[in-house]
Backbone as CSV, one residue per row, in Angstrom:
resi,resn,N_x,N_y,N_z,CA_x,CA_y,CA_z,C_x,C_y,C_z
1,UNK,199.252,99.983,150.098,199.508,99.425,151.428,200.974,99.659,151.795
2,UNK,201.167,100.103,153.179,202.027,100.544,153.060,203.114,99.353,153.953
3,UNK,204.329,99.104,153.444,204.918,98.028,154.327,206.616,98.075,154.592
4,UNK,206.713,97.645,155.241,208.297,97.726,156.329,209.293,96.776,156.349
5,UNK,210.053,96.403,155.295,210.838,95.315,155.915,212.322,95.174,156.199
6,UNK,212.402,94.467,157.678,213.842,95.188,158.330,214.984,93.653,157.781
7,UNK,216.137,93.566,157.745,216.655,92.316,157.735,218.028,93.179,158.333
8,UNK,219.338,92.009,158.846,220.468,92.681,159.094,220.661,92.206,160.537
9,UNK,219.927,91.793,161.095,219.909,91.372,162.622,220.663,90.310,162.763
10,UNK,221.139,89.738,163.841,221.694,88.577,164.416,222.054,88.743,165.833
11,UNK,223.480,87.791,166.174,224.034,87.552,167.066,225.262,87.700,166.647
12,UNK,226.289,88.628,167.356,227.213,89.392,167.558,227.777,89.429,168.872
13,UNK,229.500,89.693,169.053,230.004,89.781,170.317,229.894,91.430,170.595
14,UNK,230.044,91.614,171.985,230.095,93.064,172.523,231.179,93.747,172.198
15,UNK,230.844,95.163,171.755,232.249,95.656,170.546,232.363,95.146,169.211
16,UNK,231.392,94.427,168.989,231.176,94.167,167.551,230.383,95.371,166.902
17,UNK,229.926,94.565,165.407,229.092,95.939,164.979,228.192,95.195,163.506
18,UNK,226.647,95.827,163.410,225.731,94.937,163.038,225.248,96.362,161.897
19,UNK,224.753,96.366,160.870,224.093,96.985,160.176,222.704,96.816,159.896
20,UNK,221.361,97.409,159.975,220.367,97.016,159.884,220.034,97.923,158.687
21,UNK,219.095,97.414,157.519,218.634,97.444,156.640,216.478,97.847,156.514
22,UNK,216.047,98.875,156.265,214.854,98.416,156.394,214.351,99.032,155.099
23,UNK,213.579,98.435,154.056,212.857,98.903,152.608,211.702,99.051,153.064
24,UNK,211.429,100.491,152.514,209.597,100.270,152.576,209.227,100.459,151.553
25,UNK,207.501,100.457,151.224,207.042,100.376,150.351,205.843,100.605,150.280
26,UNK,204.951,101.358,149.086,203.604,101.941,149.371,203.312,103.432,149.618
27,UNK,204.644,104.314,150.076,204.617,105.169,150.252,205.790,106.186,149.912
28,UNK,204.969,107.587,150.209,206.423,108.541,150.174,207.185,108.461,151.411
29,UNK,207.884,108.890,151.820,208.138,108.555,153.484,208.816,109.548,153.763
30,UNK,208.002,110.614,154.368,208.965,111.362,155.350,210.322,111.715,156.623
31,UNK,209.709,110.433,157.525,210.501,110.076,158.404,210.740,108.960,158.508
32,UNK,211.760,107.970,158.326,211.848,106.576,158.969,213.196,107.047,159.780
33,UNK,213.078,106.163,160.744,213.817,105.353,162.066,213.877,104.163,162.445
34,UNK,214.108,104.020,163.827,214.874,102.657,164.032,214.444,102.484,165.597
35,UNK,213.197,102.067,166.096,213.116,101.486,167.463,213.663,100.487,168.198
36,UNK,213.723,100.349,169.331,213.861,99.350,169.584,213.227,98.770,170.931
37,UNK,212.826,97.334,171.249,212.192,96.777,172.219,212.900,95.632,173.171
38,UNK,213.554,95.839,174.581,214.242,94.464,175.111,213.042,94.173,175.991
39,UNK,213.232,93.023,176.233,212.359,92.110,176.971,211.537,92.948,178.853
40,UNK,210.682,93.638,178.871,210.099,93.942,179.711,210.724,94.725,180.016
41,UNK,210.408,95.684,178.608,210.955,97.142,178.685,209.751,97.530,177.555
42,UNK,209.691,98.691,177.576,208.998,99.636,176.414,209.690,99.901,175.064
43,UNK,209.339,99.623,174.259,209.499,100.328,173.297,210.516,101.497,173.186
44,UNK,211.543,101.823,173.039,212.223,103.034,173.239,213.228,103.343,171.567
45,UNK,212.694,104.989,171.278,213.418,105.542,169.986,214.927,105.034,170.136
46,UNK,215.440,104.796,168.757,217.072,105.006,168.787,217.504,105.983,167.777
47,UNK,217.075,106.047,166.967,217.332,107.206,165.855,216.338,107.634,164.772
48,UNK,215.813,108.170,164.430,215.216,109.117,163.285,216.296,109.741,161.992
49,UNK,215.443,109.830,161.073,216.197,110.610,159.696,215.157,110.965,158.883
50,UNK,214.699,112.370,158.495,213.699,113.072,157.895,214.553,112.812,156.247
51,UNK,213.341,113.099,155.418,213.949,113.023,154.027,215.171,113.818,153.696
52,UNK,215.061,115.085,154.479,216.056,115.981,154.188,217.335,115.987,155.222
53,UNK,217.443,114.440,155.471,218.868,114.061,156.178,219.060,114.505,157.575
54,UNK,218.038,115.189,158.139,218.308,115.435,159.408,218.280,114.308,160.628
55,UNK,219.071,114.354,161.276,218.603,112.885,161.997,218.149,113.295,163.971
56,UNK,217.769,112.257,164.352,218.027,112.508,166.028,218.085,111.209,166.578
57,UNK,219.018,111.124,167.274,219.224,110.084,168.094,218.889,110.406,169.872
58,UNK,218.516,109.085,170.337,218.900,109.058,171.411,219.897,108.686,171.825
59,UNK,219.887,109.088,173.545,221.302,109.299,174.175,222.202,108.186,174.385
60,UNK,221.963,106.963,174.584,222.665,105.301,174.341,222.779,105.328,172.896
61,UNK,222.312,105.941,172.150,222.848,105.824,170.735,224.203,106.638,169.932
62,UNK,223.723,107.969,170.734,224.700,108.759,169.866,226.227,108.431,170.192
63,UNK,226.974,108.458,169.050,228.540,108.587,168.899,228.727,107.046,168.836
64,UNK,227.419,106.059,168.796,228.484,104.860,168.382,226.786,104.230,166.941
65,UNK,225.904,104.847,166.899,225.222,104.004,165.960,224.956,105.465,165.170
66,UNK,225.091,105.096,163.529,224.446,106.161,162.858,223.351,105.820,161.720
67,UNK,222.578,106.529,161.647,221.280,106.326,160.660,221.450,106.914,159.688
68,UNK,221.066,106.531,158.410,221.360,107.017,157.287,220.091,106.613,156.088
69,UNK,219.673,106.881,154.899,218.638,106.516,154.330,218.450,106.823,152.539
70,UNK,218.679,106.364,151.909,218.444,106.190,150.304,216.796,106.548,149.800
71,UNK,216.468,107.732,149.701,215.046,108.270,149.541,215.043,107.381,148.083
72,UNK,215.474,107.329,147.134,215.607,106.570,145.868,214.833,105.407,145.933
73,UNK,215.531,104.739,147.043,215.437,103.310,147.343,214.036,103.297,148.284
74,UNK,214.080,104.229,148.987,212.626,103.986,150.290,213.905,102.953,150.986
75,UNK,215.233,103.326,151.689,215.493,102.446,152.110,215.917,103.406,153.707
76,UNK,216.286,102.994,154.888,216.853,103.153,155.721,217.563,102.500,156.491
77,UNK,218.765,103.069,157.117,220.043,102.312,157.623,220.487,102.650,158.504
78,UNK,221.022,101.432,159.993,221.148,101.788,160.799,222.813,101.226,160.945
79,UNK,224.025,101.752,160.874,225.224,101.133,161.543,225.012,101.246,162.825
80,UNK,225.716,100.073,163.679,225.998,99.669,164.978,226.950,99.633,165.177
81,UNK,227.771,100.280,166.269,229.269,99.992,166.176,229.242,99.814,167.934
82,UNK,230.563,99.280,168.378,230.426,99.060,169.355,229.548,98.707,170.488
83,UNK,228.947,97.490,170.076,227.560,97.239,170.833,228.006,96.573,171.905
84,UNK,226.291,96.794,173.023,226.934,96.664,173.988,225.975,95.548,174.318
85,UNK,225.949,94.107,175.299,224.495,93.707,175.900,223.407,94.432,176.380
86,UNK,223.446,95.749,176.539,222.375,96.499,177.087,222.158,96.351,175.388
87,UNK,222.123,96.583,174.231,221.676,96.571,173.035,221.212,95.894,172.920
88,UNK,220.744,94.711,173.211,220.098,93.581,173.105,218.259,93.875,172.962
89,UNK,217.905,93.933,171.544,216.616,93.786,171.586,215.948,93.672,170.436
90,UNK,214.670,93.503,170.103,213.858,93.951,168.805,214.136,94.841,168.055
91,UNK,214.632,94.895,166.664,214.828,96.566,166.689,213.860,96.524,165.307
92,UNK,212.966,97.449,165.549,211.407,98.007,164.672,211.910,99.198,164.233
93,UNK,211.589,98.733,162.153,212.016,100.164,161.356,210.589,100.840,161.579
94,UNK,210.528,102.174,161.678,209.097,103.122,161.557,209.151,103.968,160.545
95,UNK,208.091,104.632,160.216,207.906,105.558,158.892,206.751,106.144,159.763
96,UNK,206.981,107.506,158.877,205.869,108.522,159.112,205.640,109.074,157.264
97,UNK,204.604,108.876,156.674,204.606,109.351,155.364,204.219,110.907,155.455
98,UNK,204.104,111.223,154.093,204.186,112.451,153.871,202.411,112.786,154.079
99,UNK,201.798,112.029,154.142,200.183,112.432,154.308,200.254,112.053,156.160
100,UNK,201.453,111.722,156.817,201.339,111.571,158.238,200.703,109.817,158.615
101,UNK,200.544,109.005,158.155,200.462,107.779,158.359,201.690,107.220,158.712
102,UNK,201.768,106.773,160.038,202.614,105.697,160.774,202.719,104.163,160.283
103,UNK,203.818,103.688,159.942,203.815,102.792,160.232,205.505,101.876,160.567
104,UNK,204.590,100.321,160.702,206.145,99.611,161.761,206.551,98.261,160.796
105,UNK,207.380,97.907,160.956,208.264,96.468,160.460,207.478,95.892,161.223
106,UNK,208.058,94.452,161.420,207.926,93.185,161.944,209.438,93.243,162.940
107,UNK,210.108,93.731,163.140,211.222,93.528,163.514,212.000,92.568,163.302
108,UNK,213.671,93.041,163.985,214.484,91.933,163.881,215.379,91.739,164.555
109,UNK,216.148,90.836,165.051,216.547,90.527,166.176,217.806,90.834,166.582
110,UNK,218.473,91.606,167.750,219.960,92.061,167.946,219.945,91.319,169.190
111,UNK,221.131,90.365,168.938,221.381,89.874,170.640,223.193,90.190,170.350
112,UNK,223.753,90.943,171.596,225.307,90.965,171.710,225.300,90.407,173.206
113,UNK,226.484,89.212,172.574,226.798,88.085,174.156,228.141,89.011,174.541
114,UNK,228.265,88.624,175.786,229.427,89.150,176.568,230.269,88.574,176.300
C-alpha cells in the first residue's frame, strides 16, 4: 500500500521561509512533487523531481522554492523562501511509481500573514 506523509507546514510571516518534508512508502517512486490547493481554486503543480534529479517547477515557484529528494529515504523536499500570501494553501506531496500508480498525501497546511 502505497502512502504519503507530508509534515513541515505552519504559519509564517511574508518573506519568511517554511520547508516541507514528505516520506513515502510502499513503493519505488519515480516522480514525487509538491501540489498545492488555496481555497476556491484548483489544485495547481508547484514542483516535480524525477529519481534522476530532474526537476520542473512552475512559474510562481521558480527562483524562490526548490525541490529536492533522498531516493534512499523515499523522501521529498520542498524549501520555501520568500513566501508570499498568494502562497497560502494545502500543499499535497504526489508520487508517480515506477509501475505508473499515482498517488497523494493528506496534506499540510501553509498560511503566510502579511
Amino acid at each position: 500500500q502505497v502512502q504519503l506523509v507530508e509534515s513541515g507546514g505552519g504559519l509564517v510571516q511574508a518573506g519568511g521561509s517554511l520547508r516541507l518534508s514528505c516520506v513515502g512508502s510502499g513503493a519505488i517512486f519515480y516522480i514525487m512533487g509538491w501540489y498545492r490547493q488555496a481555497p476556491g481554486k484548483q489544485r495547481e503543480l508547484v514542483a516535480t523531481i524525477n529519481r534522476d534529479g530532474i526537476t520542473n517547477y512552475s512559474d510562481s515557484s521558480k527562483g524562490r522554492f526548490t525541490i529536492s529528494r533522498d531516493n534512499a529515504k523515499n523522501t521529498v523536499y520542498l524549501q520555501m523562501n520568500s513566501l508570499k500570501p498568494g502562497d497560502t494553501a494545502v500543499y499535497y506531496c504526489n508520487s508517480v511509481s515506477m509501475t505508473g500508480f499515482q498517488a497523494w498525501g493528506r496534506g499540510t497546511q501553509v498560511t503566510v500573514s502579511s
